[in-house]
C-alpha positions as CSV (number, residue, x, y, z in Angstrom):
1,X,-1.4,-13.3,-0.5
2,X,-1.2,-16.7,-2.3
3,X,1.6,-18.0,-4.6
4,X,2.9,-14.3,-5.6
5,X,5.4,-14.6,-8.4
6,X,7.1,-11.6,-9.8
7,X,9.4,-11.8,-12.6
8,X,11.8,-9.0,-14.0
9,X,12.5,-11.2,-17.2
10,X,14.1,-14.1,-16.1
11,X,14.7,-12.8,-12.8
12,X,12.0,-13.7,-10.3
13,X,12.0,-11.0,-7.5
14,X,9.3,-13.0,-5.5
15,X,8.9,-16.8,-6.1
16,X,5.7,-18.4,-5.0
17,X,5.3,-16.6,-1.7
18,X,2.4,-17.1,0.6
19,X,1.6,-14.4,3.2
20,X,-1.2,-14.4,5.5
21,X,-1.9,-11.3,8.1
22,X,-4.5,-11.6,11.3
23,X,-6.6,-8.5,11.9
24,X,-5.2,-6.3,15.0
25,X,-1.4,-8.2,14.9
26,X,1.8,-6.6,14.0
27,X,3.6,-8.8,11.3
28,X,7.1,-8.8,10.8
29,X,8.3,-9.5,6.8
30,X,11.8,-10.4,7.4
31,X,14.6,-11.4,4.7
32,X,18.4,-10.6,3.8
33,X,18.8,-7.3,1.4
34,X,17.1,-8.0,-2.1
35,X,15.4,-11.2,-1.0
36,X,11.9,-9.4,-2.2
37,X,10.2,-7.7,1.1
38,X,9.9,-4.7,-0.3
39,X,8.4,-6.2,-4.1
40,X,6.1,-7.8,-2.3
41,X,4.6,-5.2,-0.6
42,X,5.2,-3.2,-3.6
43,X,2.2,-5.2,-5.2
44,X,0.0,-5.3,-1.8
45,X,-0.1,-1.4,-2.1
46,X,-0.6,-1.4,-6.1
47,X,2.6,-0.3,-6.9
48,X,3.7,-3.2,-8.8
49,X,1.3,-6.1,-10.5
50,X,2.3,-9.8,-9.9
51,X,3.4,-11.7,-12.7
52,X,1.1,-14.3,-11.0
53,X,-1.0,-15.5,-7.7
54,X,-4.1,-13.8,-5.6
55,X,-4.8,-11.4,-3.5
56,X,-7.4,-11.4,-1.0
57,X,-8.8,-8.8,1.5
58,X,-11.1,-9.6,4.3
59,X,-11.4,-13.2,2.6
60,X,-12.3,-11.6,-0.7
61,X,-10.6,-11.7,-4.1
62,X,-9.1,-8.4,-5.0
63,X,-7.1,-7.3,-8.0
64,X,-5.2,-4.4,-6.9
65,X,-4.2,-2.7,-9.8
66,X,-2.9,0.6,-8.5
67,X,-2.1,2.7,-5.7
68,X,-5.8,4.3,-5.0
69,X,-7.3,1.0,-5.6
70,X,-5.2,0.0,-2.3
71,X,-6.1,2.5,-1.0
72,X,-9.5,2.4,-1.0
73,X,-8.9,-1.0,-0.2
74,X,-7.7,0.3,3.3
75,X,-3.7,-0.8,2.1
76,X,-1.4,2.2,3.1
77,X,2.4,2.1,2.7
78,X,5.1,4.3,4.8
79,X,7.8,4.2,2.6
80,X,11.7,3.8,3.1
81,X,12.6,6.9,1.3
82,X,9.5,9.4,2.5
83,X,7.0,10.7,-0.4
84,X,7.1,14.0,0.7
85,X,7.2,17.8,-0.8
86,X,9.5,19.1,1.2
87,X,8.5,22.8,0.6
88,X,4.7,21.8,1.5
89,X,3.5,22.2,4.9
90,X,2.2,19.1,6.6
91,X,-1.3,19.6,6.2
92,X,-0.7,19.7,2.5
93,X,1.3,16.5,2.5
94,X,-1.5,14.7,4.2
95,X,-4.2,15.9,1.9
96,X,-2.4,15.7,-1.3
97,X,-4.3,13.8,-4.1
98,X,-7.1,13.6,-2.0
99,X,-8.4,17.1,-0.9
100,X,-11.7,17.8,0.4
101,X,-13.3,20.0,-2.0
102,X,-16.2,22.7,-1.0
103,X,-17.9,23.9,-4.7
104,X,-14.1,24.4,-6.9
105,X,-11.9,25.2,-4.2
106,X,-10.3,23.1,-1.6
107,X,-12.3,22.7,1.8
108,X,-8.9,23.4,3.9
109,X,-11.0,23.8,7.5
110,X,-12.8,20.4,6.8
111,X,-9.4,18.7,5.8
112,X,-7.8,20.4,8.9
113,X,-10.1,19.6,11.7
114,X,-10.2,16.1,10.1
115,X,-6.5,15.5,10.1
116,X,-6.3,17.2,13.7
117,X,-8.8,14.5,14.9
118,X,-7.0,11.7,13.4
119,X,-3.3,13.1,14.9
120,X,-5.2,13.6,18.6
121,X,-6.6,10.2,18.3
122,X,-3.4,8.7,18.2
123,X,-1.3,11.3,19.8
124,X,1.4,12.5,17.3
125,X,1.7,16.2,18.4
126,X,2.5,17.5,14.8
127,X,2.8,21.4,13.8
128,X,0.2,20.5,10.4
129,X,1.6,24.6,9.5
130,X,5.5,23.5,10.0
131,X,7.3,23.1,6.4
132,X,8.5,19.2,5.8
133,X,11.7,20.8,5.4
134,X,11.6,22.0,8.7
135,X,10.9,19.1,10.8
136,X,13.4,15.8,11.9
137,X,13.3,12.8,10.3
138,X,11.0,11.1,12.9
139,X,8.3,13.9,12.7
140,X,8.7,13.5,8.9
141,X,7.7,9.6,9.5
142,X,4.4,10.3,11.3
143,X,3.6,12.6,9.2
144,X,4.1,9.5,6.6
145,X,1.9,7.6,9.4
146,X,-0.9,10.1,9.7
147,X,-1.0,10.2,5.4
148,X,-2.3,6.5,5.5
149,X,-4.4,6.9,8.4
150,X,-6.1,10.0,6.9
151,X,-7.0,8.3,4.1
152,X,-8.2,5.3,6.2
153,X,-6.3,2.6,6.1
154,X,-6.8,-0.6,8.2
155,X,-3.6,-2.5,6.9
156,X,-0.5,-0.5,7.6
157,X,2.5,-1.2,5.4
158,X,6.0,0.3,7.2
159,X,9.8,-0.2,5.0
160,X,12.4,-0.5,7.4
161,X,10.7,2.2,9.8
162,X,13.5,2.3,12.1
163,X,16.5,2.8,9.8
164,X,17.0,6.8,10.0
165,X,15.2,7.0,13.6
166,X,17.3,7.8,16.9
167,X,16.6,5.0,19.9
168,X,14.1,7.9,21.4
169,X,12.4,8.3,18.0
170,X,12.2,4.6,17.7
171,X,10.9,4.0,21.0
172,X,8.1,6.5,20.1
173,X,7.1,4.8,17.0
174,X,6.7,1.4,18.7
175,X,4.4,3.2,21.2
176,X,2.6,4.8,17.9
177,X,2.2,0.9,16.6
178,X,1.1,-0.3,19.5
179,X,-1.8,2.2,19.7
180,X,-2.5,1.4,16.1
181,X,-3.0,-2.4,16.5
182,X,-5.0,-1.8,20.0
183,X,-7.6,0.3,17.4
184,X,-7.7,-3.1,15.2
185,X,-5.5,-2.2,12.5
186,X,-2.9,-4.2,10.8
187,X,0.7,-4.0,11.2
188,X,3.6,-5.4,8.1
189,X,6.9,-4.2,8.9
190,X,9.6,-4.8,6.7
191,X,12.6,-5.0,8.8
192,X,15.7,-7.2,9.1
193,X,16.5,-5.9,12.3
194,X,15.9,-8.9,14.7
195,X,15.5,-7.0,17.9
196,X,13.4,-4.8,16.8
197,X,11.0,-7.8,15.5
198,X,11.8,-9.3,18.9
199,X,10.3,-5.9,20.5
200,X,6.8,-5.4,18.0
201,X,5.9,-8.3,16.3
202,X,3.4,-10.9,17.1
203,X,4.2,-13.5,14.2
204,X,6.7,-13.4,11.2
205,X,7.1,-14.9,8.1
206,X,11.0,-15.1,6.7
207,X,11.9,-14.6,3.1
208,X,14.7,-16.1,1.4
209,X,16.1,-14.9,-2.2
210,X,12.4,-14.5,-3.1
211,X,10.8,-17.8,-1.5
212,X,8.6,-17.7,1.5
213,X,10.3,-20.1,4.5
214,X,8.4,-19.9,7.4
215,X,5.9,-18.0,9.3
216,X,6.6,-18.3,13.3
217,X,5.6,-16.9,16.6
218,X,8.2,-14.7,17.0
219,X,7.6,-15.3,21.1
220,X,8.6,-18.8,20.5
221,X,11.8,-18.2,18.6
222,X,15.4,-16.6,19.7
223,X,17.1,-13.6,17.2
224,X,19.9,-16.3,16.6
225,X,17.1,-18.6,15.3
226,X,15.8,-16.1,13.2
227,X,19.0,-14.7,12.0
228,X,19.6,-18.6,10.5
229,X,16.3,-19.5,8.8
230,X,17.1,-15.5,7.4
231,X,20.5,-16.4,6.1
232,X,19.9,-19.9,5.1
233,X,22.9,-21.1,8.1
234,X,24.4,-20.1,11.3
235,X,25.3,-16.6,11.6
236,X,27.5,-14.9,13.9
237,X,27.1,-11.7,16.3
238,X,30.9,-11.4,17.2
239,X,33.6,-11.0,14.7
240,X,36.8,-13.1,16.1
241,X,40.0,-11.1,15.5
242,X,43.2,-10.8,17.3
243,X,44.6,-8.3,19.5
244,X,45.4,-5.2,17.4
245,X,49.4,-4.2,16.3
246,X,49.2,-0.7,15.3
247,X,51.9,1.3,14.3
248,X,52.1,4.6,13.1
249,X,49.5,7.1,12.5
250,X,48.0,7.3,8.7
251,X,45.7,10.1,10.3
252,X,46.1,13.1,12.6
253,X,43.5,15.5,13.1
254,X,44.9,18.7,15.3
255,X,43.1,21.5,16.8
256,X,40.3,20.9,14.3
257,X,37.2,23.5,13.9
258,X,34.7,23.3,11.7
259,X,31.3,24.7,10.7
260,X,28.3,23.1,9.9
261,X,25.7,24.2,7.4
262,X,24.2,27.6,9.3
263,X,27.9,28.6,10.3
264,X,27.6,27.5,14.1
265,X,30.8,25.6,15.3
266,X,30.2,21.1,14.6
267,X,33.7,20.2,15.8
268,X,35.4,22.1,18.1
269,X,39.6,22.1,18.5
270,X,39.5,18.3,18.1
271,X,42.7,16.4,17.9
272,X,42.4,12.8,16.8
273,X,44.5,9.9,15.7
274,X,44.2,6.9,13.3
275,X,47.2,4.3,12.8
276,X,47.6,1.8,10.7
277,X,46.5,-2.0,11.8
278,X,43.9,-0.4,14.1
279,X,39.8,0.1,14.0
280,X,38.8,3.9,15.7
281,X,35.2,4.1,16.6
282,X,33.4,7.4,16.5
283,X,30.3,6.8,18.6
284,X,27.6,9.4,19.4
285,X,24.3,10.6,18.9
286,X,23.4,11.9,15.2
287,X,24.4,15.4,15.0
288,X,27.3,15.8,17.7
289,X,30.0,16.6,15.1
290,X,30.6,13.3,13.6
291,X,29.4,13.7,9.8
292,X,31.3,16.9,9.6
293,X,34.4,15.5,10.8
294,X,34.4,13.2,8.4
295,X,33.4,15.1,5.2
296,X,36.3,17.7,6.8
297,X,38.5,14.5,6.5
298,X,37.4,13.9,3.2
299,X,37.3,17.3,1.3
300,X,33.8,17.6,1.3
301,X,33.8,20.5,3.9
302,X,35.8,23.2,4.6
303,X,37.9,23.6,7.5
304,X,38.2,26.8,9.6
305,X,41.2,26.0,11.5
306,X,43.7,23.3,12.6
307,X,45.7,20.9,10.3
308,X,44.7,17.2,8.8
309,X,47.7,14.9,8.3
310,X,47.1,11.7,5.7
311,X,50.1,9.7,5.7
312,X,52.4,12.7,7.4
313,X,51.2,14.8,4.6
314,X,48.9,18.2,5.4
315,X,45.6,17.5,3.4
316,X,43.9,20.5,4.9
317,X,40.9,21.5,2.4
318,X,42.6,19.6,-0.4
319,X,39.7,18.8,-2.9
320,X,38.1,14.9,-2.5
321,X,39.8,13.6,-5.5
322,X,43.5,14.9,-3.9
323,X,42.6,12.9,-0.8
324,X,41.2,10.0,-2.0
325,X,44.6,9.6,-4.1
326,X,46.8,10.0,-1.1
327,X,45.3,6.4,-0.6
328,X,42.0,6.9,1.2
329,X,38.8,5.1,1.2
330,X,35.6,6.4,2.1
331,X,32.4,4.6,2.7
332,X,30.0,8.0,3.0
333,X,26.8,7.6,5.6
334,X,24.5,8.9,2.7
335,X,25.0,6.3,0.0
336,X,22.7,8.2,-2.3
337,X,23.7,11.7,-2.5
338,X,27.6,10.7,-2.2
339,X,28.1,6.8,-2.6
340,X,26.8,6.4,-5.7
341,X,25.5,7.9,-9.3
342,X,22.1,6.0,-9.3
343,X,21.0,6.6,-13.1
344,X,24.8,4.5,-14.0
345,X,25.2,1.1,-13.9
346,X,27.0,-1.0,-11.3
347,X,30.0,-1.3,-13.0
348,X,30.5,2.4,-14.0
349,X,29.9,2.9,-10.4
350,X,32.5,0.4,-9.1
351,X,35.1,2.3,-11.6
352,X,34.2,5.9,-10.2
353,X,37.3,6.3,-8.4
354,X,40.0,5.0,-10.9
355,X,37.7,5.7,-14.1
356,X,40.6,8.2,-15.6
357,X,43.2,5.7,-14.8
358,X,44.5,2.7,-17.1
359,X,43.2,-0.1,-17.4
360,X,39.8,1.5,-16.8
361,X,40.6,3.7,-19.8
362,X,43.2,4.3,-22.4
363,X,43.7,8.1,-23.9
364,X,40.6,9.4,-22.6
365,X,38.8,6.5,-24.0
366,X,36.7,3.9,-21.4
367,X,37.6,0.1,-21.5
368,X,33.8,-1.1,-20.8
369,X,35.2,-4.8,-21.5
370,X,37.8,-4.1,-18.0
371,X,35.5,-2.2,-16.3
372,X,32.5,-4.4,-16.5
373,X,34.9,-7.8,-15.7
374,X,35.9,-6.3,-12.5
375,X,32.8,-5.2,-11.6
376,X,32.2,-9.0,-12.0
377,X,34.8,-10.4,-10.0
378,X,33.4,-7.5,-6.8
379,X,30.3,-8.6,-7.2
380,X,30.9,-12.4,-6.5
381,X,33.9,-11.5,-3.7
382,X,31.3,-9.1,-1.9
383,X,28.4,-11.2,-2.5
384,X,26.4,-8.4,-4.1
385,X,23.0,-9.3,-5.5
386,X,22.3,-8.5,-8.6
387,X,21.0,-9.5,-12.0
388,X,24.0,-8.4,-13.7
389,X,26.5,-5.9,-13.5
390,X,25.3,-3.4,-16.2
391,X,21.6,-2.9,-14.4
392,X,21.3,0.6,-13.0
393,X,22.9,1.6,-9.4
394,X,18.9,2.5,-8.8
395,X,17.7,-1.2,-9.2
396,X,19.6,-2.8,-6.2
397,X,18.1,-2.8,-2.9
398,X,19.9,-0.9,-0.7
399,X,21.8,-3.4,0.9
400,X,23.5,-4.2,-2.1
401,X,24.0,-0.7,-3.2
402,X,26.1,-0.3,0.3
403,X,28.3,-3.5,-0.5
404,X,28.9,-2.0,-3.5
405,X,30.7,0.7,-2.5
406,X,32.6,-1.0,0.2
407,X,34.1,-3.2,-2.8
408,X,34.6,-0.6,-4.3
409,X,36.5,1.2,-1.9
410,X,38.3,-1.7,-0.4
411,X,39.8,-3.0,-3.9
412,X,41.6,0.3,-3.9
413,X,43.2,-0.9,-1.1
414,X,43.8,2.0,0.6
415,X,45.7,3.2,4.0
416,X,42.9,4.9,5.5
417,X,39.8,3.4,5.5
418,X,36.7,6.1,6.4
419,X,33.0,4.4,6.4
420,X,30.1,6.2,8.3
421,X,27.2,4.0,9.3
422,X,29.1,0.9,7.7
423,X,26.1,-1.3,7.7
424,X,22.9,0.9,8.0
425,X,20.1,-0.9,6.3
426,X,21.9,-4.5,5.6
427,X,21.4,-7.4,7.2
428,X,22.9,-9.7,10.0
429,X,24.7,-11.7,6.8
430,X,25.8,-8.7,5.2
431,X,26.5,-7.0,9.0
432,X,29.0,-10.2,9.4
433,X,30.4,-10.1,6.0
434,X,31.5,-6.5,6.5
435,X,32.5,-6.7,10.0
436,X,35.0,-9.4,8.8
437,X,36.5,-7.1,6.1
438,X,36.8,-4.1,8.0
439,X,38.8,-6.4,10.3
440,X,40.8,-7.6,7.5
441,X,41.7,-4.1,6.5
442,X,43.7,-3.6,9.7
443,X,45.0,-7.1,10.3
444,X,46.8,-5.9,6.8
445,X,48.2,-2.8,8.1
446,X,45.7,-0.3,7.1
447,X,44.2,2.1,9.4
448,X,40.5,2.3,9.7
449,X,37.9,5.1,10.8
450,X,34.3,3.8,11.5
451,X,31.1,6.0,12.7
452,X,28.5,4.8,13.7
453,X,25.2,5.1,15.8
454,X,25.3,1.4,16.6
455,X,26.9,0.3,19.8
456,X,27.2,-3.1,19.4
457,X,29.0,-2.1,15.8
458,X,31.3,0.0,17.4
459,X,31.6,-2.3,20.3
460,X,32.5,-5.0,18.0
461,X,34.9,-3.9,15.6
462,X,36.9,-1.1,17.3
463,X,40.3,-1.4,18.8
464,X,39.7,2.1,20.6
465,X,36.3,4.1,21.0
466,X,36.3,7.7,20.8
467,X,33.0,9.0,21.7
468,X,31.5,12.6,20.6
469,X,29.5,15.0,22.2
470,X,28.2,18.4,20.6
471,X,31.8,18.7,18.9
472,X,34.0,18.0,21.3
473,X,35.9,14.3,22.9
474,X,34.0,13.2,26.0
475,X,36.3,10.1,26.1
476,X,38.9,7.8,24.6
477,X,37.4,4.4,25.8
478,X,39.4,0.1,25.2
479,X,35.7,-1.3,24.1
480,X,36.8,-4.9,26.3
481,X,36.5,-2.5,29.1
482,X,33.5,-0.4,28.7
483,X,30.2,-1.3,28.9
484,X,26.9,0.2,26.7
485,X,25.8,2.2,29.6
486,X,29.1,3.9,30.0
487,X,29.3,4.5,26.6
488,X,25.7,6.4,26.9
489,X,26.8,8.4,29.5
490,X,29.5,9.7,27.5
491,X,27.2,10.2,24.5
492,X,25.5,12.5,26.6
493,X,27.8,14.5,27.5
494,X,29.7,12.9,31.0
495,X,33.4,12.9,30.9
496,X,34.5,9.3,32.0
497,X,35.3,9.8,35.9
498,X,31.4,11.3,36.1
499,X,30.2,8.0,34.1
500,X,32.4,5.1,36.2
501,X,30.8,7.3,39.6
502,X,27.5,7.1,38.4
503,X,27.4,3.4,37.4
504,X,29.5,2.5,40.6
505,X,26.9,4.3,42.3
506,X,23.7,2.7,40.7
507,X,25.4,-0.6,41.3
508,X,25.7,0.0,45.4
509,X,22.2,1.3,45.4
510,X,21.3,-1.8,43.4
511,X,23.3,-4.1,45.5
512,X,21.4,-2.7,48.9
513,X,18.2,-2.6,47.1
514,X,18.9,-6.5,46.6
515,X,19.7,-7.1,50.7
């Protein structure tokens, strides 16, 4: 790709960028929320044209002026947000929009036996009868995988393939590229996850608020150099903060049960407790209990038994809007179906929480002059990216879209802070920038609840770490005195005597293994 420019009326998305990809490498495109990855790759696969520059293929000149014309190309694109029907099967996915026909009717042996051969080839064990509804999120991706492949492509395209994938599933799919690129494909990832580029990528080229940078070895550079030429200076993996001073509890959770969606018990006679000027962790693996604590917390669920204090007051299955004015905050881990109204622009979505309030509105009647200036003043505190503050929710990548809503939530400035998956999908700028004012939060006295899948996150931020396992506490842990390993025991289900016995024991065995 040479000099791409893309311009949203004055606003140029991708400036200039050059991008060159070797046959059989895995390239990473790396580059801070909104800095243009995912435009650029937009007009690779014919999504979007370029205002400007060339494209060529197998050192030939190619206008790509729509999605089948990449496709033919050999260009295929596994999207962020997967293009699937959920209530088609797999097979149906794969061979949507271009179905082997026999006479008028669809030649569904042919199209099986072809897609079978393709998923054997590169072993991806998938049900091709199983619903899309039915399956996890990582089977959903290779079904995603196997779409392109089907349809032949030789230059893989994967958005941020590791953002809704558990460290198994992940593992996997770096297997799954690894068998691609040994067959001579083509790798770009779009990624801002440094260890991950660190793990699968031969070379990388670094975007920066839509200019290409650099394109390096990645085996000759460290994540800390990468993180800088990302952010444009010298970023930080550890928040400083001082030792915590918490006092007394905003939140107390007691004897808590609740259900998840087919009625089976998610948490089970939990008792919990937030105060303020502290940081609690929730770690564990997706699907122990976690998201429906928290929407229990937050109104979103009901609760079966057991009582939910805010602030000494019983919330119990009080509706959202209740809770969140008994001066709660609440960052949800789905920033789409919860966070945000996507159609409405950023600064009707900044005033969602106080819109009925003055001086958002008078008599019933919105002040768009107030609303829109402090959706002004949020966006340039929280560094959100944007060409204004009336565009649509829709139009921000979703880095920005995520510090959106913490602004939002953190100039209500409430006691109880509640984010899930705080900084899914930003990167190590944005990671940094929120790290620091979650930390803020409690060095002013508030109390704050974080979940997430990320050790390090939790690692770093939390005062105490209370890890989850299929509904139930396996441990209360200080995170200066336990170690990732520990931590994974107890994710798994070890109580903490059966974790510190285990790892004592690996490290005599390792220590005589060394004599």
């Amino acid at each position: 790709m040479k000099n791409i420019t893309k311009a949203f009326g004055s606003f140029k998305a991708n400036d200039n960028i050059n991008l060159n990809v070797k046959r059989g490498e895995i390239h990473a495109l790396l580059g801070e929320n909104g800095a243009g990855k995912s435009t650029l790759m937009n007009i690779l696969s014919g999504l979007l044209q370029p205002t400007s520059g060339e494209i060529f293929i197998n050192e030939k000149k190619e206008v790509i002026s729509g999605p089948t014309v990449a496709s033919n190309l050999g260009i295929g694109m596994v999207h962020q947000h997967f293009m699937l029907i959920d209530n088609f099967t797999v097979a149906e996915n794969i061979i949507l929009g271009s179905e082997p026909v026999k006479g008028v009717t669809i030649d569904k042996k042919k199209a099986y036996d072809e897609i079978q051969a393709v998923s054997d080839r590169y072993g991806f064990n998938i049900d091709l009868d199983a619903l899309v509804s039915d399956i996890s999120v990582g089977m959903q991706q290779r079904v995603e995988i196997l779409k392109t492949l089907y349809r032949g492509a030789d230059i893989l395209i994967f958005d941020e393939p590791t953002a809704v994938l558990t460290p198994q599933e992940i593992d996997e799919l770096i297997g799954i590229m690894h068998g691609l690129v040994a067959e001579g494909k083509s790798l770009i990832i779009i990624t801002h996850k440094l260890d991950e580029i660190k793990a699968v990528a031969d070379r990388c080229t670094i975007i920066r608020r839509g200019k290409s940078i650099d394109t390096v070895n990645v085996a000759d550079v460290s994540s800390q150099d990468l993180a800088d030429l990302m952010v444009g200076r010298s970023v930080s993996f550890k928040t400083p903060k001082v030792e915590a001073k918490p006092t007394t509890p905003v939140l107390e959770v007691k004897n808590l049960v609740v259900k998840e969606n087919r009625g089976l018990e998610a948490v089970k006679n939990m008792n919990l407790e937030v105060r303020a000027g502290e940081i609690v962790g929730i770690a564990g693996i997706d699907g122990n209990g976690q998201s429906e604590l928290i929407q229990a917390i937050t109104g979103m669920r009901r609760v079966e038994s057991g009582t939910i204090e805010i602030n000494g007051k019983d919330m119990t299955n009080f509706k959202p809007r209740q809770i969140t004015e008994n001066s709660v905050g609440h960052v949800p881990e789905d920033r789409h179906k919860y966070g945000l109204v996507l159609p409405m622009t950023l600064s009707e979505n900044i005033a969602l929480q106080t819109y009925y309030k003055e001086p958002n509105s008078k008599n019933g009647l919105l002040n768009y002059k107030y609303i829109n200036n402090h959706a002004i003043e949020l966006i340039n505190e929280f560094d959100v990216r944007t060409p204004s503050e009336v565009v649509p929710a829709s139009a921000l990548s979703g880095g920005n879209q995520q510090k959106a809503i913490i602004a939002r939530e953190i100039d209500r400035d409430p006691d109880l802070l509640i984010v899930s998956q705080p900084t899914r999908g930003l990167d190590v700028g944005a990671i940094e920038y929120i790290h620091k004012r979650l930390i803020e939060q409690r060095d002013n006295g508030k109390g704050v609840l974080c979940v997430s899948f990320e050790l390090d996150e939790i690692l770093n931020v939390s005062d105490r770490i209370v890890v989850m396992f299929e509904g139930t506490i396996t441990g209360i842990v200080d995170p200066k005195e336990t170690t990732e390993q520990e931590l994974g025991m107890l994710m798994a289900g070890m109580t903490i005597e059966q974790a510190r016995e285990t790892l004592k024991q690996q490290a005599t065995e390792g220590a005589s293994g060394h004599e």
